[in-house]
ROMIVO-633336 format. One record per residue (C-alpha): residue in three letters; x, y, z. Coordinates in steps of 0.25 Angstrom, whole numbers, plus 5000, padded with zeros to 4 digits. Layout:
! ROMIVO-633336
ALAXYZ...
//
This chain:
! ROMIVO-633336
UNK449446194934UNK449146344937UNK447946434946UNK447446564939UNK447046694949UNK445746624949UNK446046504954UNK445846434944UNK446746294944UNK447246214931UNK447746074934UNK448445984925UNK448445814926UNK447245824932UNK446245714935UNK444445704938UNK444045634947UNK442545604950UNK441645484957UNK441245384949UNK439845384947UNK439045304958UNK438545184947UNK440145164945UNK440245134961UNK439045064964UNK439944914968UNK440945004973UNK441045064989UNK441345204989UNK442445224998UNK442745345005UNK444045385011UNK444345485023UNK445745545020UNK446045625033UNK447445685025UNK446445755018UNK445645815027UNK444745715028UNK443945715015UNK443245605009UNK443745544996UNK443245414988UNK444045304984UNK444545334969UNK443845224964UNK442545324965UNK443145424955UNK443345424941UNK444445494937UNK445045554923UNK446245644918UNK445845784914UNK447145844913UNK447145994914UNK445946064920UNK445646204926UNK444846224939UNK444246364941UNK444546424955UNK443046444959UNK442746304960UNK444246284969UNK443946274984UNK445346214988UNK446646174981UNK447646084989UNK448946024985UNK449445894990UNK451045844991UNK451345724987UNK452645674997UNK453845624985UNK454245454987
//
């Protein structure tokens, strides 16, 4: 939505996500995947995460260390 002159971000639609607690994946592998497009960072698979729609939330600049944006090509 808008950055301030500190940095700080607001989005909107925005959704958490964090791992599942490990009693949650005990039957379950955990899978790790090795995207090399994305400078080879490790992600799990999403049935690690929990997610939830938090809708508009503000980010202070201090704790932002990098900000990307990603293009989507149009079908």
């Amino acid at each position: 939505m808008c950055i301030d002159k500190d940095k700080n971000i607001i989005l909107s639609a925005t959704n958490e996500y964090t791992l599942k607690e490990q009693n949650e994946n005990e039957n379950e592998n955990t899978e790790i995947i090795n995207d090399e497009e994305m400078g080879d960072e490790l992600y799990l698979m999403e049935k690690d995460y929990n997610s939830r729609f938090v809708g508009l939330i503000m980010i202070p600049g201090k704790y932002i260390k990098k900000v990307e944006a990603q293009s989507y090509p149009y079908f």
